[in-house]
VEXBAMAR-862397 format. One record per residue (C-alpha): residue number from 1; residue in one letter; chain; x, y, z. Coordinates in steps of 0.05 Angstrom, whole numbers, plus 5000, padded with zeros to 4 digits. Layout:
<rs>
R/NUM/A/A/X/Y/Z
...
</rs>
This chain:
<rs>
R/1/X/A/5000/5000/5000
R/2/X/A/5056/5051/5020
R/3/X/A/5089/5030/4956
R/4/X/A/5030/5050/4909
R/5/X/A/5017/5108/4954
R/6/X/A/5090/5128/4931
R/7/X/A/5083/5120/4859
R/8/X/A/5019/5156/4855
R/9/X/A/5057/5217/4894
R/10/X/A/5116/5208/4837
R/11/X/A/5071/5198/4780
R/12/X/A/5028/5264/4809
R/13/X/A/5087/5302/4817
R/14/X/A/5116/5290/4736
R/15/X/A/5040/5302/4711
R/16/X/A/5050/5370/4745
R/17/X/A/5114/5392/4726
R/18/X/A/5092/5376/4653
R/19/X/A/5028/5413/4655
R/20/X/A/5061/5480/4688
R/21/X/A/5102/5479/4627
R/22/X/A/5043/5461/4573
R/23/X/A/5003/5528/4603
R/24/X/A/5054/5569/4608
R/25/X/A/5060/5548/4525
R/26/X/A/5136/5510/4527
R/27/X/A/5134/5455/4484
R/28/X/A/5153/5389/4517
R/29/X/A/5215/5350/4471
R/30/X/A/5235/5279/4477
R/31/X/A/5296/5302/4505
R/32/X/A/5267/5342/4571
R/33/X/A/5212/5284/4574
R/34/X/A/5264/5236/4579
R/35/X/A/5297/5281/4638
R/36/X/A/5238/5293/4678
R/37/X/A/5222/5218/4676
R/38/X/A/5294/5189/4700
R/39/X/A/5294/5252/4751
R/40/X/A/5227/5234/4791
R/41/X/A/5233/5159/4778
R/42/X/A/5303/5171/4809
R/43/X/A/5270/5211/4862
R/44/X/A/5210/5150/4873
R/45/X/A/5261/5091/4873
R/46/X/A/5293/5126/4923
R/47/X/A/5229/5141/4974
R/48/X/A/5227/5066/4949
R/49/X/A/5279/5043/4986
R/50/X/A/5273/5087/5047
R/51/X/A/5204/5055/5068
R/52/X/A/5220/4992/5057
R/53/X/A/5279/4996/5104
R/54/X/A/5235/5037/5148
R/55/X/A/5181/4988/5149
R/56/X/A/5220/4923/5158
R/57/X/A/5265/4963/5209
R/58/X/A/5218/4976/5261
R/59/X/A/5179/4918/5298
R/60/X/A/5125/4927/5339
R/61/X/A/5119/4864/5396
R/62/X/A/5043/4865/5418
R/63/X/A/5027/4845/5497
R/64/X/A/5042/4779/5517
R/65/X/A/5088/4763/5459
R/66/X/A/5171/4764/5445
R/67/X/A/5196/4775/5382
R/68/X/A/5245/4720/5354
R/69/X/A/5300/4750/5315
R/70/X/A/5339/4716/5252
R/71/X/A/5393/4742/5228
R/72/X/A/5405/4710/5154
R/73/X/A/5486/4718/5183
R/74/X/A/5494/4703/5251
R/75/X/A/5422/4664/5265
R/76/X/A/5373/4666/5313
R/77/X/A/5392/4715/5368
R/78/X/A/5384/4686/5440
R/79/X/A/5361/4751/5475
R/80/X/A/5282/4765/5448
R/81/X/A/5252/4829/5425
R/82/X/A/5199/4860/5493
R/83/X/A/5142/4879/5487
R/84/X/A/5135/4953/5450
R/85/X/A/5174/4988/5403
R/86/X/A/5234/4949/5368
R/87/X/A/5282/4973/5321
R/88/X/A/5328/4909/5277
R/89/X/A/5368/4909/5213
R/90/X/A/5329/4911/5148
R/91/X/A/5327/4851/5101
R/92/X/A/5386/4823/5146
R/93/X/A/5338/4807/5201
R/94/X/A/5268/4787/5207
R/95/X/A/5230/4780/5268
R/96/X/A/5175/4714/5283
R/97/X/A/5124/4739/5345
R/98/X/A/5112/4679/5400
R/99/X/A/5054/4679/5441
R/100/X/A/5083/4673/5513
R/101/X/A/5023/4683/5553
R/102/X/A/4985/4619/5582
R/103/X/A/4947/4574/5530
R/104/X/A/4901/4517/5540
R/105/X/A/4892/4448/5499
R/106/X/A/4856/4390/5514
R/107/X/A/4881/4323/5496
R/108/X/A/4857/4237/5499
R/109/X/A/4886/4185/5505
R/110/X/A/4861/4107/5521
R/111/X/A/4901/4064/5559
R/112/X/A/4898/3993/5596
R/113/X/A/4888/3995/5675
R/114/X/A/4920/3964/5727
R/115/X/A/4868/3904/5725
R/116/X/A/4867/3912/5654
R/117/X/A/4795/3950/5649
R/118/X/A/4808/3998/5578
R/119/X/A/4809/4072/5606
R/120/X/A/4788/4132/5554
R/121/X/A/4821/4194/5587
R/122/X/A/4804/4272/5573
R/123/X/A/4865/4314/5599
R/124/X/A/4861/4399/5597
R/125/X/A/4925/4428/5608
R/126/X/A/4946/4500/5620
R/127/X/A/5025/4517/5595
R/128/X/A/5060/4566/5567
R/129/X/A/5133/4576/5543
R/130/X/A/5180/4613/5584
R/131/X/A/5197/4691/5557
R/132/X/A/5256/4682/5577
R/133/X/A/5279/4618/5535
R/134/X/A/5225/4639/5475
R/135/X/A/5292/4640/5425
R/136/X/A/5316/4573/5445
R/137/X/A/5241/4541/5435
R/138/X/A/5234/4567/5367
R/139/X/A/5299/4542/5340
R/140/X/A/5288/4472/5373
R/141/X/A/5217/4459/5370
R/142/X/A/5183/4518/5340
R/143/X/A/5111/4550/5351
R/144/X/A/5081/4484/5338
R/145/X/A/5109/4456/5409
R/146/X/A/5040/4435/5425
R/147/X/A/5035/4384/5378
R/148/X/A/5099/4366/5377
R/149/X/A/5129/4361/5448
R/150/X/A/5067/4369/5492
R/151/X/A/5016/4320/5467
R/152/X/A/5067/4258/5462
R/153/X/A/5086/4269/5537
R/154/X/A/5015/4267/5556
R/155/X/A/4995/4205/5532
R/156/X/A/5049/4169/5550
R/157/X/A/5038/4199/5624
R/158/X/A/4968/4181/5616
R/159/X/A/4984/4119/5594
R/160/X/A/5041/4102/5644
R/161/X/A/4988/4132/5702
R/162/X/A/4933/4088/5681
R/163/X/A/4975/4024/5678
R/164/X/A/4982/4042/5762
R/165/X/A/4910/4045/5788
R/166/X/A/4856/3995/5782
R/167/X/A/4798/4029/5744
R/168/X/A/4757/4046/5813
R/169/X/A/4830/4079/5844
R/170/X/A/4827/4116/5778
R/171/X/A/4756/4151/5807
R/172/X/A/4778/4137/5877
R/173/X/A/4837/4168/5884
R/174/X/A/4829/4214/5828
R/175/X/A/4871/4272/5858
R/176/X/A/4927/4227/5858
R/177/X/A/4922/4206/5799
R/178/X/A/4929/4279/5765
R/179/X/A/4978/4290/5808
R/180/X/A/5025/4237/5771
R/181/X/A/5002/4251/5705
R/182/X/A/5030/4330/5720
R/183/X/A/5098/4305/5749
R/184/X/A/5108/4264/5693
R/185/X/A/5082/4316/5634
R/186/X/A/5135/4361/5674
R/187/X/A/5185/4319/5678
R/188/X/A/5186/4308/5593
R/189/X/A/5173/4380/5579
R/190/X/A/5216/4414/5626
R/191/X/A/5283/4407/5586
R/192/X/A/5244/4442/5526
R/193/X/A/5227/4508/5573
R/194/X/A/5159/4496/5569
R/195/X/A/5120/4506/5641
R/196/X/A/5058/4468/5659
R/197/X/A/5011/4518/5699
R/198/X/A/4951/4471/5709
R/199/X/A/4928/4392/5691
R/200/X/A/4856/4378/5698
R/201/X/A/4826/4307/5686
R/202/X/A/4761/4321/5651
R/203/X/A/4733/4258/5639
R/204/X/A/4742/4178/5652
R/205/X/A/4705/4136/5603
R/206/X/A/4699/4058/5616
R/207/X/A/4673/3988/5585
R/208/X/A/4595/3990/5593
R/209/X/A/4605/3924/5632
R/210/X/A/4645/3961/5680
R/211/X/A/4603/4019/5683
R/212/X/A/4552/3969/5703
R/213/X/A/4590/3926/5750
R/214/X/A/4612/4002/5783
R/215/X/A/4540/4020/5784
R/216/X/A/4516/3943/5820
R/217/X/A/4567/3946/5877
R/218/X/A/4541/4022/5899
R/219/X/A/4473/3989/5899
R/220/X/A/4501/3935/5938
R/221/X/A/4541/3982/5985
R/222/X/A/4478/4018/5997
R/223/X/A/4441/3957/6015
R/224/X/A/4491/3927/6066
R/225/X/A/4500/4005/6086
R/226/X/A/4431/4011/6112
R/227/X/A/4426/3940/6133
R/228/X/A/4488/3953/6184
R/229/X/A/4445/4007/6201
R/230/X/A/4379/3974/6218
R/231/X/A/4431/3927/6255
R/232/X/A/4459/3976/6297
R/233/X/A/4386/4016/6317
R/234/X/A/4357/3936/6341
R/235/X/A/4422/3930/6380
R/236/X/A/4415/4000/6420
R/237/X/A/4345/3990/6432
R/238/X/A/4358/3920/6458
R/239/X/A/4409/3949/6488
R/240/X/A/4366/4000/6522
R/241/X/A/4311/3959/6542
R/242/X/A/4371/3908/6581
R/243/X/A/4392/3973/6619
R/244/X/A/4314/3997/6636
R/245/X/A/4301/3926/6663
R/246/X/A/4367/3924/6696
R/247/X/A/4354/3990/6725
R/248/X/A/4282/3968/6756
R/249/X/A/4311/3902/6778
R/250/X/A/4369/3936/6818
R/251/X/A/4308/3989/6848
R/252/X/A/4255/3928/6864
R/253/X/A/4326/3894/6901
R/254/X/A/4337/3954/6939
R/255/X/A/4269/3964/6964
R/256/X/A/4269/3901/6977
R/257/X/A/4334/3899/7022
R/258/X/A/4302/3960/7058
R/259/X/A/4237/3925/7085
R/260/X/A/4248/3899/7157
R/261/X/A/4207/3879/7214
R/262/X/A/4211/3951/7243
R/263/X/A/4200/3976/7187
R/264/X/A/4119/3945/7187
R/265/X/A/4111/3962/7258
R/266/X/A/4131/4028/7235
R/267/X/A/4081/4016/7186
R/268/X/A/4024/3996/7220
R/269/X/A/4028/4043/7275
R/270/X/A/4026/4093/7226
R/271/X/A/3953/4059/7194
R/272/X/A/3934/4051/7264
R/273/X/A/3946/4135/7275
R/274/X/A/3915/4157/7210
R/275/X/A/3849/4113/7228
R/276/X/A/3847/4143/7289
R/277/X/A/3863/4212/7274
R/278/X/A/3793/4204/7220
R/279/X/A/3754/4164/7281
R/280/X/A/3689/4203/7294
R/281/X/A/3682/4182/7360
R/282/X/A/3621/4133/7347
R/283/X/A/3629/4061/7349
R/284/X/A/3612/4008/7293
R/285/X/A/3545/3982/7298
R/286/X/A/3563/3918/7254
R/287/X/A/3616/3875/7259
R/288/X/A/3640/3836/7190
R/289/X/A/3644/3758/7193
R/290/X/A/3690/3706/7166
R/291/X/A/3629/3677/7122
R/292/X/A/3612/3756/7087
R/293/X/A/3556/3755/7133
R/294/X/A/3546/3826/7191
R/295/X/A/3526/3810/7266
R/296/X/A/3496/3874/7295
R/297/X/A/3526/3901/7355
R/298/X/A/3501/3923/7418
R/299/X/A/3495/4004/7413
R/300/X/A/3538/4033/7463
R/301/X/A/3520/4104/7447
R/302/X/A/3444/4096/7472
R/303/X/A/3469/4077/7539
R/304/X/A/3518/4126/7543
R/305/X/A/3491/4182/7591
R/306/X/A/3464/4245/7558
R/307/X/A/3452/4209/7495
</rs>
Protein backbone atom coordinates (compact mmCIF):
# COMPACT_ATOMS: atom_id res chain seq x y z
CA UNK A 1 0.00 0.00 0.00
CA UNK A 2 2.81 2.57 1.00
CA UNK A 3 4.45 1.50 -2.19
CA UNK A 4 1.52 2.48 -4.55
CA UNK A 5 0.85 5.39 -2.29
CA UNK A 6 4.50 6.39 -3.44
CA UNK A 7 4.15 5.99 -7.07
CA UNK A 8 0.94 7.79 -7.26
CA UNK A 9 2.87 10.84 -5.28
CA UNK A 10 5.80 10.41 -8.16
CA UNK A 11 3.54 9.88 -11.00
CA UNK A 12 1.41 13.20 -9.55
CA UNK A 13 4.35 15.08 -9.15
CA UNK A 14 5.82 14.49 -13.19
CA UNK A 15 2.00 15.12 -14.46
CA UNK A 16 2.51 18.52 -12.73
CA UNK A 17 5.70 19.59 -13.72
CA UNK A 18 4.62 18.78 -17.35
CA UNK A 19 1.42 20.66 -17.27
CA UNK A 20 3.07 23.99 -15.60
CA UNK A 21 5.12 23.93 -18.64
CA UNK A 22 2.16 23.05 -21.37
CA UNK A 23 0.14 26.38 -19.85
CA UNK A 24 2.72 28.45 -19.60
CA UNK A 25 3.02 27.42 -23.73
CA UNK A 26 6.78 25.48 -23.65
CA UNK A 27 6.71 22.76 -25.81
CA UNK A 28 7.66 19.47 -24.15
CA UNK A 29 10.73 17.52 -26.44
CA UNK A 30 11.75 13.96 -26.14
CA UNK A 31 14.78 15.08 -24.76
CA UNK A 32 13.35 17.10 -21.45
CA UNK A 33 10.60 14.20 -21.28
CA UNK A 34 13.21 11.79 -21.04
CA UNK A 35 14.85 14.06 -18.12
CA UNK A 36 11.90 14.66 -16.12
CA UNK A 37 11.09 10.88 -16.19
CA UNK A 38 14.69 9.46 -14.99
CA UNK A 39 14.69 12.62 -12.44
CA UNK A 40 11.35 11.71 -10.44
CA UNK A 41 11.66 7.93 -11.08
CA UNK A 42 15.17 8.53 -9.54
CA UNK A 43 13.50 10.53 -6.90
CA UNK A 44 10.51 7.50 -6.35
CA UNK A 45 13.05 4.57 -6.34
CA UNK A 46 14.66 6.31 -3.87
CA UNK A 47 11.46 7.04 -1.31
CA UNK A 48 11.36 3.30 -2.53
CA UNK A 49 13.94 2.16 -0.72
CA UNK A 50 13.67 4.37 2.36
CA UNK A 51 10.21 2.76 3.38
CA UNK A 52 11.01 -0.39 2.87
CA UNK A 53 13.93 -0.18 5.22
CA UNK A 54 11.77 1.87 7.38
CA UNK A 55 9.04 -0.58 7.45
CA UNK A 56 11.01 -3.84 7.92
CA UNK A 57 13.23 -1.84 10.47
CA UNK A 58 10.91 -1.20 13.04
CA UNK A 59 8.95 -4.09 14.89
CA UNK A 60 6.26 -3.67 16.95
CA UNK A 61 5.95 -6.82 19.81
CA UNK A 62 2.13 -6.73 20.88
CA UNK A 63 1.34 -7.73 24.86
CA UNK A 64 2.08 -11.07 25.86
CA UNK A 65 4.38 -11.84 22.95
CA UNK A 66 8.57 -11.79 22.24
CA UNK A 67 9.82 -11.25 19.10
CA UNK A 68 12.26 -13.98 17.72
CA UNK A 69 15.02 -12.51 15.77
CA UNK A 70 16.97 -14.19 12.58
CA UNK A 71 19.65 -12.92 11.42
CA UNK A 72 20.24 -14.51 7.69
CA UNK A 73 24.29 -14.10 9.14
CA UNK A 74 24.69 -14.87 12.56
CA UNK A 75 21.12 -16.80 13.26
CA UNK A 76 18.63 -16.69 15.65
CA UNK A 77 19.61 -14.25 18.39
CA UNK A 78 19.20 -15.72 22.00
CA UNK A 79 18.04 -12.43 23.74
CA UNK A 80 14.10 -11.76 22.40
CA UNK A 81 12.62 -8.56 21.26
CA UNK A 82 9.96 -7.00 24.66
CA UNK A 83 7.11 -6.06 24.36
CA UNK A 84 6.77 -2.36 22.52
CA UNK A 85 8.71 -0.61 20.16
CA UNK A 86 11.71 -2.54 18.39
CA UNK A 87 14.09 -1.36 16.05
CA UNK A 88 16.40 -4.55 13.85
CA UNK A 89 18.41 -4.54 10.67
CA UNK A 90 16.46 -4.47 7.41
CA UNK A 91 16.36 -7.46 5.07
CA UNK A 92 19.32 -8.86 7.30
CA UNK A 93 16.92 -9.64 10.04
CA UNK A 94 13.40 -10.63 10.35
CA UNK A 95 11.49 -10.99 13.39
CA UNK A 96 8.76 -14.30 14.14
CA UNK A 97 6.20 -13.03 17.24
CA UNK A 98 5.60 -16.03 19.98
CA UNK A 99 2.68 -16.05 22.04
CA UNK A 100 4.17 -16.34 25.63
CA UNK A 101 1.15 -15.86 27.63
CA UNK A 102 -0.76 -19.06 29.12
CA UNK A 103 -2.67 -21.28 26.48
CA UNK A 104 -4.96 -24.13 26.99
CA UNK A 105 -5.38 -27.62 24.96
CA UNK A 106 -7.18 -30.50 25.69
CA UNK A 107 -5.96 -33.83 24.78
CA UNK A 108 -7.13 -38.17 24.93
CA UNK A 109 -5.70 -40.75 25.26
CA UNK A 110 -6.94 -44.66 26.07
CA UNK A 111 -4.95 -46.82 27.97
CA UNK A 112 -5.11 -50.37 29.82
CA UNK A 113 -5.60 -50.26 33.75
CA UNK A 114 -3.98 -51.78 36.34
CA UNK A 115 -6.61 -54.78 36.24
CA UNK A 116 -6.65 -54.38 32.71
CA UNK A 117 -10.24 -52.50 32.45
CA UNK A 118 -9.58 -50.08 28.89
CA UNK A 119 -9.54 -46.41 30.31
CA UNK A 120 -10.58 -43.42 27.70
CA UNK A 121 -8.94 -40.30 29.37
CA UNK A 122 -9.79 -36.41 28.64
CA UNK A 123 -6.77 -34.28 29.96
CA UNK A 124 -6.95 -30.07 29.87
CA UNK A 125 -3.75 -28.60 30.42
CA UNK A 126 -2.71 -25.01 31.01
CA UNK A 127 1.26 -24.17 29.77
CA UNK A 128 2.98 -21.71 28.33
CA UNK A 129 6.64 -21.20 27.14
CA UNK A 130 8.99 -19.35 29.18
CA UNK A 131 9.86 -15.43 27.86
CA UNK A 132 12.82 -15.92 28.86
CA UNK A 133 13.95 -19.09 26.77
CA UNK A 134 11.25 -18.07 23.75
CA UNK A 135 14.60 -18.00 21.27
CA UNK A 136 15.79 -21.36 22.27
CA UNK A 137 12.03 -22.95 21.76
CA UNK A 138 11.68 -21.64 18.36
CA UNK A 139 14.93 -22.92 17.02
CA UNK A 140 14.42 -26.41 18.67
CA UNK A 141 10.86 -27.06 18.50
CA UNK A 142 9.16 -24.12 17.02
CA UNK A 143 5.56 -22.52 17.56
CA UNK A 144 4.07 -25.80 16.92
CA UNK A 145 5.44 -27.21 20.44
CA UNK A 146 2.02 -28.26 21.25
CA UNK A 147 1.74 -30.79 18.89
CA UNK A 148 4.95 -31.71 18.85
CA UNK A 149 6.46 -31.94 22.38
CA UNK A 150 3.37 -31.57 24.59
CA UNK A 151 0.80 -33.99 23.35
CA UNK A 152 3.33 -37.09 23.10
CA UNK A 153 4.28 -36.55 26.87
CA UNK A 154 0.75 -36.64 27.82
CA UNK A 155 -0.24 -39.77 26.61
CA UNK A 156 2.43 -41.53 27.49
CA UNK A 157 1.89 -40.07 31.18
CA UNK A 158 -1.60 -40.96 30.79
CA UNK A 159 -0.81 -44.05 29.72
CA UNK A 160 2.05 -44.91 32.19
CA UNK A 161 -0.61 -43.41 35.10
CA UNK A 162 -3.37 -45.58 34.07
CA UNK A 163 -1.27 -48.82 33.90
CA UNK A 164 -0.91 -47.91 38.10
CA UNK A 165 -4.49 -47.74 39.40
CA UNK A 166 -7.18 -50.25 39.10
CA UNK A 167 -10.11 -48.54 37.18
CA UNK A 168 -12.17 -47.72 40.64
CA UNK A 169 -8.52 -46.05 42.19
CA UNK A 170 -8.65 -44.22 38.90
CA UNK A 171 -12.18 -42.46 40.37
CA UNK A 172 -11.12 -43.14 43.87
CA UNK A 173 -8.15 -41.59 44.20
CA UNK A 174 -8.56 -39.28 41.40
CA UNK A 175 -6.47 -36.39 42.92
CA UNK A 176 -3.64 -38.66 42.92
CA UNK A 177 -3.90 -39.72 39.96
CA UNK A 178 -3.53 -36.04 38.24
CA UNK A 179 -1.11 -35.51 40.42
CA UNK A 180 1.26 -38.15 38.56
CA UNK A 181 0.11 -37.45 35.23
CA UNK A 182 1.51 -33.51 36.00
CA UNK A 183 4.90 -34.76 37.47
CA UNK A 184 5.39 -36.78 34.66
CA UNK A 185 4.12 -34.19 31.71
CA UNK A 186 6.74 -31.95 33.72
CA UNK A 187 9.27 -34.04 33.91
CA UNK A 188 9.32 -34.62 29.65
CA UNK A 189 8.65 -31.02 28.93
CA UNK A 190 10.81 -29.29 31.30
CA UNK A 191 14.15 -29.63 29.29
CA UNK A 192 12.20 -27.88 26.30
CA UNK A 193 11.37 -24.60 28.67
CA UNK A 194 7.94 -25.22 28.43
CA UNK A 195 6.01 -24.68 32.05
CA UNK A 196 2.90 -26.58 32.95
CA UNK A 197 0.57 -24.10 34.96
CA UNK A 198 -2.46 -26.44 35.43
CA UNK A 199 -3.58 -30.39 34.56
CA UNK A 200 -7.20 -31.09 34.88
CA UNK A 201 -8.70 -34.63 34.32
CA UNK A 202 -11.96 -33.93 32.53
CA UNK A 203 -13.36 -37.11 31.94
CA UNK A 204 -12.89 -41.11 32.61
CA UNK A 205 -14.77 -43.20 30.15
CA UNK A 206 -15.07 -47.10 30.79
CA UNK A 207 -16.33 -50.61 29.24
CA UNK A 208 -20.25 -50.50 29.67
CA UNK A 209 -19.75 -53.81 31.58
CA UNK A 210 -17.75 -51.97 33.99
CA UNK A 211 -19.87 -49.07 34.14
CA UNK A 212 -22.38 -51.56 35.17
CA UNK A 213 -20.51 -53.69 37.48
CA UNK A 214 -19.40 -49.91 39.17
CA UNK A 215 -23.01 -49.01 39.20
CA UNK A 216 -24.19 -52.87 41.00
CA UNK A 217 -21.67 -52.70 43.87
CA UNK A 218 -22.94 -48.89 44.95
CA UNK A 219 -26.33 -50.56 44.93
CA UNK A 220 -24.95 -53.23 46.89
CA UNK A 221 -22.96 -50.91 49.27
CA UNK A 222 -26.12 -49.08 49.87
CA UNK A 223 -27.96 -52.13 50.74
CA UNK A 224 -25.43 -53.63 53.28
CA UNK A 225 -25.01 -49.74 54.31
CA UNK A 226 -28.44 -49.47 55.61
CA UNK A 227 -28.68 -53.00 56.66
CA UNK A 228 -25.62 -52.34 59.22
CA UNK A 229 -27.73 -49.67 60.05
CA UNK A 230 -31.05 -51.28 60.91
CA UNK A 231 -28.47 -53.64 62.76
CA UNK A 232 -27.03 -51.19 64.84
CA UNK A 233 -30.70 -49.19 65.86
CA UNK A 234 -32.14 -53.20 67.03
CA UNK A 235 -28.92 -53.49 69.02
CA UNK A 236 -29.24 -49.98 70.98
CA UNK A 237 -32.75 -50.51 71.59
CA UNK A 238 -32.09 -53.98 72.89
CA UNK A 239 -29.53 -52.55 74.38
CA UNK A 240 -31.72 -50.00 76.11
CA UNK A 241 -34.45 -52.04 77.10
CA UNK A 242 -31.47 -54.59 79.04
CA UNK A 243 -30.40 -51.35 80.96
CA UNK A 244 -34.32 -50.13 81.78
CA UNK A 245 -34.94 -53.70 83.17
CA UNK A 246 -31.64 -53.82 84.80
CA UNK A 247 -32.29 -50.48 86.25
CA UNK A 248 -35.89 -51.59 87.80
CA UNK A 249 -34.46 -54.91 88.91
CA UNK A 250 -31.56 -53.19 90.92
CA UNK A 251 -34.60 -50.54 92.41
CA UNK A 252 -37.23 -53.58 93.22
CA UNK A 253 -33.68 -55.28 95.07
CA UNK A 254 -33.17 -52.31 96.94
CA UNK A 255 -36.54 -51.80 98.21
CA UNK A 256 -36.57 -54.94 98.84
CA UNK A 257 -33.29 -55.06 101.09
CA UNK A 258 -34.92 -52.01 102.88
CA UNK A 259 -38.13 -53.74 104.24
CA UNK A 260 -37.59 -55.04 107.83
CA UNK A 261 -39.66 -56.03 110.69
CA UNK A 262 -39.45 -52.44 112.14
CA UNK A 263 -39.98 -51.19 109.34
CA UNK A 264 -44.03 -52.76 109.34
CA UNK A 265 -44.44 -51.91 112.92
CA UNK A 266 -43.44 -48.59 111.75
CA UNK A 267 -45.94 -49.20 109.30
CA UNK A 268 -48.80 -50.22 110.98
CA UNK A 269 -48.61 -47.84 113.76
CA UNK A 270 -48.69 -45.36 111.29
CA UNK A 271 -52.37 -47.06 109.70
CA UNK A 272 -53.32 -47.46 113.20
CA UNK A 273 -52.72 -43.23 113.76
CA UNK A 274 -54.25 -42.17 110.50
CA UNK A 275 -57.54 -44.35 111.40
CA UNK A 276 -57.63 -42.87 114.46
CA UNK A 277 -56.86 -39.41 113.71
CA UNK A 278 -60.36 -39.79 110.99
CA UNK A 279 -62.30 -41.79 114.04
CA UNK A 280 -65.57 -39.84 114.71
CA UNK A 281 -65.90 -40.91 118.01
CA UNK A 282 -68.96 -43.33 117.33
CA UNK A 283 -68.56 -46.97 117.46
CA UNK A 284 -69.41 -49.58 114.66
CA UNK A 285 -72.76 -50.92 114.91
CA UNK A 286 -71.87 -54.10 112.72
CA UNK A 287 -69.19 -56.23 112.97
CA UNK A 288 -68.01 -58.22 109.50
CA UNK A 289 -67.82 -62.09 109.65
CA UNK A 290 -65.50 -64.72 108.32
CA UNK A 291 -68.53 -66.17 106.10
CA UNK A 292 -69.40 -62.22 104.34
CA UNK A 293 -72.20 -62.25 106.67
CA UNK A 294 -72.68 -58.71 109.56
CA UNK A 295 -73.69 -59.49 113.29
CA UNK A 296 -75.22 -56.29 114.76
CA UNK A 297 -73.71 -54.96 117.75
CA UNK A 298 -74.97 -53.85 120.88
CA UNK A 299 -75.26 -49.79 120.66
CA UNK A 300 -73.09 -48.33 123.17
CA UNK A 301 -74.02 -44.80 122.36
CA UNK A 302 -77.78 -45.22 123.58
CA UNK A 303 -76.53 -46.15 126.94
CA UNK A 304 -74.11 -43.70 127.16
CA UNK A 305 -75.47 -40.90 129.57
CA UNK A 306 -76.82 -37.73 127.88
CA UNK A 307 -77.40 -39.56 124.74
Amino acid sequence: MGYILLAIIATGAMVMASRDKWLNGQKINAEELSSMTFRYGFTFLILAVLAIIGTQGVVIVPPGHRGIIFNKISGVRQQALQEGFNVVLPVVEYVTLMDVRVQKDTYEASAASKDMQTVHTKVALNFHPMPESAPRVFQEVGLSFSERIIHPAVQEAVKATTARFTAEELITRREEVKKVIRELVEHQIKSYNIKVDELYITDFDFSKQFAEAIESKQIAEQQALKAKRDLDRIRIEAEQKVATARAEAESLKMQKEAITGQLIELRKVEVQRSAIEKWDGRMPSVMMSGQGGATPLLNLNALTPGK
